[in-house]
N, C-alpha and C positions, 0 to 999 in steps of 0.2 A: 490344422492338419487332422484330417478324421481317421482316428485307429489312434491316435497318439499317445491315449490312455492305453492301449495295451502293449506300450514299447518296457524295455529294459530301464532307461532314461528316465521315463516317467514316475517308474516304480520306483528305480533311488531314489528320484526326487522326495515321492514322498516320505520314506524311510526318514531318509537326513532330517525331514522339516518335522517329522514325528519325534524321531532320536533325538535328535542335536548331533547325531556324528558325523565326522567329516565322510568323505567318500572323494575316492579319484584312482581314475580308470581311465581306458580306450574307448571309445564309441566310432564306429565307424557308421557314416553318413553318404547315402548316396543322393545325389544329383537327379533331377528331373531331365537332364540328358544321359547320365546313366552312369557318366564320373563319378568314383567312389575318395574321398577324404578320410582324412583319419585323426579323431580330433583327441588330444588328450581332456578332462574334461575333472575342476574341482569341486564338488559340491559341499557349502558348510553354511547351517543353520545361524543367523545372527539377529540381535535385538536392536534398534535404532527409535527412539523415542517410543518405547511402550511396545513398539510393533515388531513381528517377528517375519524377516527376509530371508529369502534363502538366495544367497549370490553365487553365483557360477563364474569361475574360470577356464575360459577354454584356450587351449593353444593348439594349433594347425601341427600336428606330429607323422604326415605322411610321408615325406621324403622319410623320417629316420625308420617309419613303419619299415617302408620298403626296401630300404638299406639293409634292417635286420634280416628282413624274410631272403632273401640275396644271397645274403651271408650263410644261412642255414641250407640254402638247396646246394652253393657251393660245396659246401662242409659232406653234406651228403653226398654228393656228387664224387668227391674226393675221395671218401670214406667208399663207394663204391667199388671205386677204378682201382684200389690197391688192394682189397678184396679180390677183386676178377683177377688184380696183378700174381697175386699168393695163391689161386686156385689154378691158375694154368702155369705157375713154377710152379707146382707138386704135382701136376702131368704131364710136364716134360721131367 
């Protein structure tokens, strides 16, 4: 992928494989059709016969991404409507 060194991804990467610290976050991923995913993602430096790996866990976290994001335009949404509700009871 050319640019791939100047991602977010890449940079933890190498942090982790410098540090040794774990790292785990969201990365969202878009699609060469333009679909966006959303991956949770674990990075932690490890040793296997002398040599030093850096293994990656990723898990597919987009349904619960978007479940969240849902949840909060509701919440605001609700939080709006009883606003308006309290400003037009104090002008009647």
């Amino acid at each position: 992928y050319p640019g791939v060194e100047a991602t977010d991804l890449f940079r933890r990467m190498g942090t982790v494989i410098r540090s040794g610290a774990r790292d785990a976050f969201e990365n969202r991923f878009e699609y060469p059709d333009g679909s966006v995913a959303v991956f949770e993602l674990v990075l932690q430096r490890q040793v296997h016969g002398g040599r030093t790996v850096l293994v990656i866990v990723s898990r597919d976290v987009t349904q619960r991404v978007r479940t969240r994001e849902e949840l909060v335009r509701r919440t605001s949404l609700e939080a709006c409507a009883r606003q308006a509700g309290t400003v037009a009871h104090d002008l009647n």
